[in-house]
N, C-alpha and C positions, 0 to 999 in steps of 0.2 A: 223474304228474298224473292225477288222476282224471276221468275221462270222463262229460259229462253224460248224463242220460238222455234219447233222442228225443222232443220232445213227444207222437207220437201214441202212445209206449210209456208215458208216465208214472204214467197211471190202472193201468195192469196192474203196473206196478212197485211201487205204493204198497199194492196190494191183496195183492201176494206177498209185501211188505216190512213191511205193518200198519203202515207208518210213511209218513209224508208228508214226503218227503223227494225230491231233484234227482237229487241222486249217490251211485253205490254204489262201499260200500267193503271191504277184504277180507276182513272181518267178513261178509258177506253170499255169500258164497261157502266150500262144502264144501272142503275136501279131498280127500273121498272119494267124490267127484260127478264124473262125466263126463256127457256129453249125445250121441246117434249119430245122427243125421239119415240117413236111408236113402232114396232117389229109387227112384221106377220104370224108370228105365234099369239098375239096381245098382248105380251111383255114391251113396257116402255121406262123409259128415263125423263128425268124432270130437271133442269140445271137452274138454275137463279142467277139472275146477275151475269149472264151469259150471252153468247152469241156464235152463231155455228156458221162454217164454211163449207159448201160442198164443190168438190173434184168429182166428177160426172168420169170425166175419162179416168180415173183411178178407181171410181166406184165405191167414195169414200164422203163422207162427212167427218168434220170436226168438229168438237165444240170444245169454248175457251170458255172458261171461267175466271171471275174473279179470287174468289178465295177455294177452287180446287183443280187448278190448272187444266191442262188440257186431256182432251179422249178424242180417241178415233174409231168412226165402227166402218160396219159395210153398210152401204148402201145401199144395193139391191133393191126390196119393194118396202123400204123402211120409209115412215112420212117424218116427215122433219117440218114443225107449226112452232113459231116465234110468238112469243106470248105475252104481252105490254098490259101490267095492272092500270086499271082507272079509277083512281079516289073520287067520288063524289064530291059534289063541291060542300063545304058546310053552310057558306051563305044562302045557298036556296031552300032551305028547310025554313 
């Protein structure tokens, strides 16, 4: 069942989506995308399949997920690094 979008997320949704739309679907979501949320403690998060939004003036990030919906944290001095796997090719071996 797909998960609606937060209202106070839905403008940043639409603006990453160019589409004006409630709910994302797994079309909207890499494969090859992860997301790493890092804290100043050096506690961090790792999401798969993901893609984060930050609100600067709310002092917020979000990250969506494919199959474990969304989270919001604070922003503060947290680093937020989008993370795209690269398969080697097999034919150059």
């Amino acid at each position: 069942m797909p998960q609606v979008v937060p209202e106070v997320w839905r403008s940043h949704i639409r603006k990453h989506l160019r589409e004006d739309r409630d709910r994302l679907s797994a079309g909207d979501f890499r494969s090859d995308q992860s997301v790493i949320i890092r804290f100043p403690d050096g506690s961090h998060v790792l999401f798969r399949y993901a893609f984060a939004l930050k609100d600067e003036l709310a002092g917020e990030v979000a990250v969506f997920t494919e199959h474990c919906g969304y989270h919001v944290f604070p922003l503060g001095e947290a680093e937020v690094e989008v993370l795209r796997s690269i398969w080697p090719d097999d034919r150059s071996e």
